[in-house]
C-alpha positions as CSV (number, residue, x, y, z in Angstrom):
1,X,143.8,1.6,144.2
2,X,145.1,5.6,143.8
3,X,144.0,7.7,146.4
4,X,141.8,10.7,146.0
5,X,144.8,13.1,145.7
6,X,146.5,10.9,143.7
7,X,143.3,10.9,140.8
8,X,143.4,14.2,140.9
9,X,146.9,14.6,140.3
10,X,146.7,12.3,137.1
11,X,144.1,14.9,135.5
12,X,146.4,17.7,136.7
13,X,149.1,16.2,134.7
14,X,147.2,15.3,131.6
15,X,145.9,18.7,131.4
16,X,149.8,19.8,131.7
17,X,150.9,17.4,129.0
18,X,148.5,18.6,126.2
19,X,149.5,22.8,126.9
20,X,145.9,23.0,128.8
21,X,147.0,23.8,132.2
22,X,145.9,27.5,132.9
23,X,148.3,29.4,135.7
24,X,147.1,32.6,137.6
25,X,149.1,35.6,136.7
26,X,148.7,38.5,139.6
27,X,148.3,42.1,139.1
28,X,150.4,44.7,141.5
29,X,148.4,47.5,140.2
30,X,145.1,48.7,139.4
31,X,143.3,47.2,135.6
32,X,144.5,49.9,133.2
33,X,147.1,49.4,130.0
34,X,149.6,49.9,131.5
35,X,150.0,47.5,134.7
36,X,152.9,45.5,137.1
37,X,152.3,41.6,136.2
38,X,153.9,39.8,138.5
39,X,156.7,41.8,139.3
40,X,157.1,43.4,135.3
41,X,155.9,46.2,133.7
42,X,153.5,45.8,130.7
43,X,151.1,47.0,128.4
44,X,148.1,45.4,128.5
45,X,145.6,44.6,125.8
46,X,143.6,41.5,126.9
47,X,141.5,43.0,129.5
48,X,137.6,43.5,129.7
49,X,137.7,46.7,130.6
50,X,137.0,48.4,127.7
51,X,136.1,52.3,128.3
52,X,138.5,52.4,130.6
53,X,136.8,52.7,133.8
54,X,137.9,50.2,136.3
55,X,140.1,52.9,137.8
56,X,137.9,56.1,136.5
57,X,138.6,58.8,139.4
58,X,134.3,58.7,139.5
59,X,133.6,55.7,139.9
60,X,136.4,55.3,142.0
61,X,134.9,58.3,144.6
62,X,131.8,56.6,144.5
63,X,132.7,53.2,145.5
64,X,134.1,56.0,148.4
65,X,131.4,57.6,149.2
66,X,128.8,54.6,149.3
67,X,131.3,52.9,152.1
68,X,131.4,56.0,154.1
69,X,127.3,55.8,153.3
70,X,126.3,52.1,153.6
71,X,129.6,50.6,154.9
72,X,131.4,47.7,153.3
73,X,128.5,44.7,152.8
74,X,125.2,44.7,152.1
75,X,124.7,42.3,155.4
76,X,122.5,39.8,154.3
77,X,120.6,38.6,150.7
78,X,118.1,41.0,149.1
79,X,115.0,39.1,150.7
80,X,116.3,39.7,154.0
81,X,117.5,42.8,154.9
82,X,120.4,42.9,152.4
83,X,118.3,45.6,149.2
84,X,119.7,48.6,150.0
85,X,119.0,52.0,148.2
86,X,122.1,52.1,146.0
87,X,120.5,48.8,144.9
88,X,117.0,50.1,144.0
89,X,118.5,52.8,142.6
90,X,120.9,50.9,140.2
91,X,118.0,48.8,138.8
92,X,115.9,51.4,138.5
93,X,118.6,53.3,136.5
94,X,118.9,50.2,134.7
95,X,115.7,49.4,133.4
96,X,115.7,53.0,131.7
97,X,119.2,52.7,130.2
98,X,117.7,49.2,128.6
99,X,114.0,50.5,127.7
100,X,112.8,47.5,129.7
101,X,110.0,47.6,132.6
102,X,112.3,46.4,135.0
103,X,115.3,44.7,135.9
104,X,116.9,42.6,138.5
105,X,120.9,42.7,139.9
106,X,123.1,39.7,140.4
107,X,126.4,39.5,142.2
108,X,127.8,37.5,139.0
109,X,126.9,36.8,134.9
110,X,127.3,33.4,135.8
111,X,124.8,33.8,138.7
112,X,122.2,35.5,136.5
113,X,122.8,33.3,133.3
114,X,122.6,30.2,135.3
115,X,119.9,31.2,137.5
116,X,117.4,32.9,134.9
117,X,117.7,29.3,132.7
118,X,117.3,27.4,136.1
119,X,114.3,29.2,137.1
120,X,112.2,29.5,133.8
121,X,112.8,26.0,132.1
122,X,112.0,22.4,133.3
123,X,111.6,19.3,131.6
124,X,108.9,20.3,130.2
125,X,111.1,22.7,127.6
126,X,113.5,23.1,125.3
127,X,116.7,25.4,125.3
128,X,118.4,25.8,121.8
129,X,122.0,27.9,122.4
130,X,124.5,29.3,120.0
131,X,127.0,26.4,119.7
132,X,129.6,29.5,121.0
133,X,127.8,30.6,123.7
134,X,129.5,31.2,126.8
135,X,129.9,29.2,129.7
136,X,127.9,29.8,131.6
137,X,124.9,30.1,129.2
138,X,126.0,26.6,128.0
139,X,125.5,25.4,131.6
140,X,122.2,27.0,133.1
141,X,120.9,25.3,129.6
142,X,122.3,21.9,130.9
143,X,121.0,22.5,134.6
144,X,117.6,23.7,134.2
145,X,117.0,20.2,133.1
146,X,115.1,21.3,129.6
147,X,116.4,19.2,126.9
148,X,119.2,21.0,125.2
149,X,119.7,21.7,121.6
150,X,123.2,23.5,120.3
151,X,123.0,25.0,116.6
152,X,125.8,26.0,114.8
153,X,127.4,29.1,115.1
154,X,125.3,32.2,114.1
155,X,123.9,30.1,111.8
156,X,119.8,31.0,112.0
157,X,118.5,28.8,108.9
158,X,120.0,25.8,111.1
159,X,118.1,27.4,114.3
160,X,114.9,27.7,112.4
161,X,115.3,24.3,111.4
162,X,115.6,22.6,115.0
163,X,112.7,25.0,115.9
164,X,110.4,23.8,113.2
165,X,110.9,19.8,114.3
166,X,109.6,21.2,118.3
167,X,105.6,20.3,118.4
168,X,105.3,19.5,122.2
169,X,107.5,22.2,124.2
170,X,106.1,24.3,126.4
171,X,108.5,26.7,126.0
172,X,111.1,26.7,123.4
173,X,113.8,29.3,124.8
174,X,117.0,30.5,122.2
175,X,119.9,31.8,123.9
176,X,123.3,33.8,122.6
177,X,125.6,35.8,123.0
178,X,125.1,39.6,122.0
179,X,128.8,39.9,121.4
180,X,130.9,36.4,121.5
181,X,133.3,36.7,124.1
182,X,136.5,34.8,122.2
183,X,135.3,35.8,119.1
184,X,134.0,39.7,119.1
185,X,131.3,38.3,116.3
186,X,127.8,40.2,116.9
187,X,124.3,38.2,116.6
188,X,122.5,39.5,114.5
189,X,119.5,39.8,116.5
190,X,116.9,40.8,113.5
191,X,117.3,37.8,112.4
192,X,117.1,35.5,115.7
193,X,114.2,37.5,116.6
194,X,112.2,36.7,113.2
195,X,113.0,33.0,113.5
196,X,112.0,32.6,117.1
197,X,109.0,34.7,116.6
198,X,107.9,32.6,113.6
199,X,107.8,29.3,116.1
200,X,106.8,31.0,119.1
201,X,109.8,31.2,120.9
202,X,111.5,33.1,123.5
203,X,114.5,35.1,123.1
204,X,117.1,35.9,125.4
205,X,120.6,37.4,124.7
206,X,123.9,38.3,127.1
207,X,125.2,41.2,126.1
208,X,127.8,41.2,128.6
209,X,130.9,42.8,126.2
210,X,127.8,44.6,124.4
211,X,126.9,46.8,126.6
212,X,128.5,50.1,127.0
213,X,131.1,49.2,123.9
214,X,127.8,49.3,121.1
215,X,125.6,52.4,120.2
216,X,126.0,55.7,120.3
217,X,124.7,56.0,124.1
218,X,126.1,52.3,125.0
219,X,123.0,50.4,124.8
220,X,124.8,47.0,123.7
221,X,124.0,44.9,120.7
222,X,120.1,46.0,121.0
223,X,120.9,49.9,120.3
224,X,123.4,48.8,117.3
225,X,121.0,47.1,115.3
226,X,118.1,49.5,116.3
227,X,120.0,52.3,114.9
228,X,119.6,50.1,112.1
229,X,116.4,50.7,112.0
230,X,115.6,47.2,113.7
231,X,112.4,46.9,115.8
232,X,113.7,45.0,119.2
233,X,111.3,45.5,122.4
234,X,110.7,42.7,125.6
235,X,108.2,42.0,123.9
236,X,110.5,40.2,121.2
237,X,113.2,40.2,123.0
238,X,112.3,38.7,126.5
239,X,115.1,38.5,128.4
240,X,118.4,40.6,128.4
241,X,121.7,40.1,130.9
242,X,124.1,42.4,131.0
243,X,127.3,42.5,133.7
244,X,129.0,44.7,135.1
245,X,133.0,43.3,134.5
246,X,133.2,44.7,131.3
247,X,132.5,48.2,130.3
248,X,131.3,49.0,133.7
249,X,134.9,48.5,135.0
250,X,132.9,46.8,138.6
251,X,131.5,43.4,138.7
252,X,128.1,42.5,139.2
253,X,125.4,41.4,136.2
254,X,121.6,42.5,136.0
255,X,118.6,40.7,134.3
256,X,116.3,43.3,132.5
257,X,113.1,42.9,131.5
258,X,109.2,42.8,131.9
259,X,107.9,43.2,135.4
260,X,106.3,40.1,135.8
261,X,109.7,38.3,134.2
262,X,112.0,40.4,137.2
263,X,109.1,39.0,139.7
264,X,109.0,35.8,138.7
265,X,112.8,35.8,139.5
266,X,112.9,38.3,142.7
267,X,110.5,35.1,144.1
268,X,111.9,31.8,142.3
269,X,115.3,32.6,141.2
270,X,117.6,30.1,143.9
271,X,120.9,32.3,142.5
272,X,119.5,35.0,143.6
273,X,117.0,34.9,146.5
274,X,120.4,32.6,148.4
275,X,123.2,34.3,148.0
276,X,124.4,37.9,150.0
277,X,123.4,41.0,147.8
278,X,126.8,43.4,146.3
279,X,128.0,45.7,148.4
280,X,126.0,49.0,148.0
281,X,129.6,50.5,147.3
282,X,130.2,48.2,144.5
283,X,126.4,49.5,143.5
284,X,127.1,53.2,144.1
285,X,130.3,52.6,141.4
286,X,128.2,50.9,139.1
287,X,125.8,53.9,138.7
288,X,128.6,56.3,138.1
289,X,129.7,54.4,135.4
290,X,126.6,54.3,133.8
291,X,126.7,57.7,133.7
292,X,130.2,57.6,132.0
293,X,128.5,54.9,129.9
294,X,126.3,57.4,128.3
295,X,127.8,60.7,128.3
296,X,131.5,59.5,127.2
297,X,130.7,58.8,123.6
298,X,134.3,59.3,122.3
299,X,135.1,56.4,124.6
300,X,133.2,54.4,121.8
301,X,134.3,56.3,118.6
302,X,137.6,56.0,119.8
303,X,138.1,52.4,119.9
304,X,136.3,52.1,116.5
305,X,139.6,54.1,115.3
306,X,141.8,51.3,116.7
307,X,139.9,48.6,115.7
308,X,140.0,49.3,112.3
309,X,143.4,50.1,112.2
310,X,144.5,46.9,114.0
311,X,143.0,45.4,111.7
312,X,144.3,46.4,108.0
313,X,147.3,46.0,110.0
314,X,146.8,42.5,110.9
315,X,145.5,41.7,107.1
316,X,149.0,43.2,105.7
317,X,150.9,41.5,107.6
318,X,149.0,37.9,106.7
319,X,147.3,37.0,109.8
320,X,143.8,35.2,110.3
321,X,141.4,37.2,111.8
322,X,137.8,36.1,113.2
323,X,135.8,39.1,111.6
324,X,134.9,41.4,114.5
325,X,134.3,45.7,114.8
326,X,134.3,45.3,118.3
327,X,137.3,45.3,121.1
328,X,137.5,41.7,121.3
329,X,139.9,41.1,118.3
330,X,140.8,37.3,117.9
331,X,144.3,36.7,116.1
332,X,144.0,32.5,115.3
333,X,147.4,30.6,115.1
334,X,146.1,27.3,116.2
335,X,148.5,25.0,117.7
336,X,148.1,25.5,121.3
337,X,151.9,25.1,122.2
338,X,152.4,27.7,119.2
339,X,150.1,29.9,120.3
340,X,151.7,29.7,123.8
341,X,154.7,30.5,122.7
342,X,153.0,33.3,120.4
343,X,152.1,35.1,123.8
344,X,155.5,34.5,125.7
345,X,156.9,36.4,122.5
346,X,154.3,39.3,123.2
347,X,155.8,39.3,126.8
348,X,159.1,39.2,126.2
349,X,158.2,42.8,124.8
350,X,156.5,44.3,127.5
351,X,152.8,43.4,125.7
352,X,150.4,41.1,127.5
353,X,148.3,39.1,125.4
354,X,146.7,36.1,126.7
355,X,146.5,32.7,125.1
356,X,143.3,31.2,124.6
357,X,142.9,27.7,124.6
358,X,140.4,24.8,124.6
359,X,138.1,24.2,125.9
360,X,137.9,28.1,126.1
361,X,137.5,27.7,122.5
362,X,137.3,24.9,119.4
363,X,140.0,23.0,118.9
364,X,141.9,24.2,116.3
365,X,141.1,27.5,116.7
366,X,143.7,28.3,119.5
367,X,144.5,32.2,119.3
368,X,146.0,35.3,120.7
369,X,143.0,37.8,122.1
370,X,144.1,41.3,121.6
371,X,141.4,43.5,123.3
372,X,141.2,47.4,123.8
373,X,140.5,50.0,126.0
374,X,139.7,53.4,125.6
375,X,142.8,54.8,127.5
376,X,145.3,53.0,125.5
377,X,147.6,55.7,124.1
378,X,148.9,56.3,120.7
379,X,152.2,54.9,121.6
380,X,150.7,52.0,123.3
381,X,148.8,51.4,120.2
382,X,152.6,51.2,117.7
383,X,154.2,49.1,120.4
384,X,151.2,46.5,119.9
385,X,151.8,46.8,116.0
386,X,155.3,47.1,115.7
387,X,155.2,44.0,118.2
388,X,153.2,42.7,116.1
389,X,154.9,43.3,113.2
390,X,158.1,41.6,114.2
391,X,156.8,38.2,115.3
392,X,154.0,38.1,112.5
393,X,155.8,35.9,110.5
394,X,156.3,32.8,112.8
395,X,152.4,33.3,113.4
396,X,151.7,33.0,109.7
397,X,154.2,29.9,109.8
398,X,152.5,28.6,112.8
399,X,149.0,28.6,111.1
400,X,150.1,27.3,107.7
401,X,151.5,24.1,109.0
């Protein structure tokens, strides 16, 4: 009979054998493009930190001046004495920046996605999620205990139909991503709303690499397609996450919504009410770069430039491309020990890609994940493509065979 360390160590190794098994790589430096990875130099283009903020000298004085304010922890949960005013304040700016009645901060998007599915759905529903979603989407959906129904990806007609065969729910929630994380796809939220609406459904949508990188003032996925002339409200749109990791440059996630939907959680939501509030520094940070968020609009227009021009790069040279005008910009080789070998190439140059892998993503589809930031220079930019340029064939090789 194997021991307890000794099972473990059989899945260890089977992960190993099959290119799966995922190493921690540490940073010497603060997120930016250029960084110190374990002891090298590099230019970096697979972070989340897409406006560039992480180390903004703003938000970086205000993470300051809130611990020379509030001090270094919030002390306790929000229900007990741990809602602090750069707290109230956040949300409050929040709830504007959305156009919702209220919202709600967590101290994680996987806190807030697992806890908002936890809380509203029972057995007594049904969740129906993008067959992409992420993670942590995926398992709120399978924790809350509602019986769980995947569609494929994007695909509405296939969500309308799975809606239509639901006569004894009593509530039928649909989930997705605003923006797919490994993908850079966008929903196209007209379209889930006007399904879901037709069955009398709920809607809710994670914008977490959305927000701040879409419309003119950063409003996510919801202000791109509503300066489409899409109608999208809470009342259509019921529930909307957002986080904080991304274009915020902090961590952190918030739940926005109607009042009685941020009630309901503020006195059900287990995630929430049980676990020590953010620092009211790390709150103080985030509300200056909400301010950055919506005055720094050539942050945005900026990385539209590189994004295109990544891209008719990548198509001349023969790569496959998930479609994408956002930052997340997914190069698919396929073999995992290719694609591997695809980023330890990119290294070797000074240029840090990561490789993503299942389960991260389908089988099949493993792929290099080039993402931007505002800061990265023009120079940075020609190292990626002349990089690029020089290993492309072997890619196109790679995906061929």
């Amino acid at each position: 009979m194997k021991s307890f360390r000794q099972e473990l160590q059989l899945a260890l190794d089977e992960r190993q054998k099959n290119a799966l098994f995922r190493r921690r790589r540490t940073l010497y430096s603060p997120q930016g493009t250029e960084v110190i990875l374990d002891g090298q130099h590099v230019t970096s283009f697979c972070s989340n930190d897409y406006l560039g903020l992480a180390d903004h000298p703003d938000v970086v004085e205000a993470f300051h001046q809130g611990l020379n304010k509030f001090g270094a922890g919030s002390g306790a949960s929000h229900l007990v004495s741990g809602h602090l005013v750069p707290h109230e304040l956040l949300e409050q700016e929040l709830a504007a920046f959305t156009g919702r009645s209220a919202a709600l901060v967590f101290s994680s998007g996987y806190m807030a996605n697992v806890g908002v599915l936890t809380t509203l759905l029972d057995n007594n529903d049904v969740v129906l999620e993008d067959r992409l979603n992420h993670a942590s989407l995926l398992d709120g959906g399978l924790f809350s205990g509602a019986r769980f129904k995947r569609f494929a990806h994007l695909d509405t007609a296939a969500l309308e139909k799975k809606l239509s065969s639901i006569h004894d729910a009593r509530r039928k929630l649909v989930v997705a991503d605003g923006v797919f994380s490994m993908d850079g796809e966008i929903a196209a939220l007209p379209e889930l709303i006007r399904v879901t609406s037709n069955h009398n459904g709920l809607l809710m949508i994670d914008d977490a690499h959305g927000i701040g990188v879409l419309g003119k003032n950063g409003g996510g996925t919801i202000a791109h397609w509503q300066e489409q002339g899409a109608k999208i409200d809470e009342d259509n749109l019921q529930i909307l996450i957002g986080t904080f990791g991304k274009a915020f440059g902090a961590s952190g996630a918030f739940v926005a919504g109607s009042e009685e939907l941020i009630e309901t959680l503020i006195q059900f939501c287990r995630p929430y009410i049980y676990t020590t509030a953010i620092s009211p520094a790390q709150a103080e940070a985030v509300r200056a770069s909400l301010k950055i968020i919506q005055k720094d609009n050539w942050r945005r227009q900026y990385l539209a430039q590189l994004i295109k021009r990544f891209r008719a790069h990548c198509e001349d040279l023969g790569l496959t491309m998930i479609p994408s005008s956002t930052p997340i910009q997914a190069v698919v080789i396929g073999d995992v020990s290719k694609t591997i070998q695809a980023s330890e190439q990119l290294m070797h140059e000074g240029v840090f890609v990561s490789a993503i892998r299942p389960p991260t993503v389908p089988a099949g589809t493993a792929r290099l994940r080039v993402t931007f930031s505002a800061l990265h220079t023009e120079s940075q930019f020609q190292k990626l493509l002349d990089v690029f340029e020089k290993y492309a064939h072997c890619w196109v090789e790679d995906a061929s065979e």
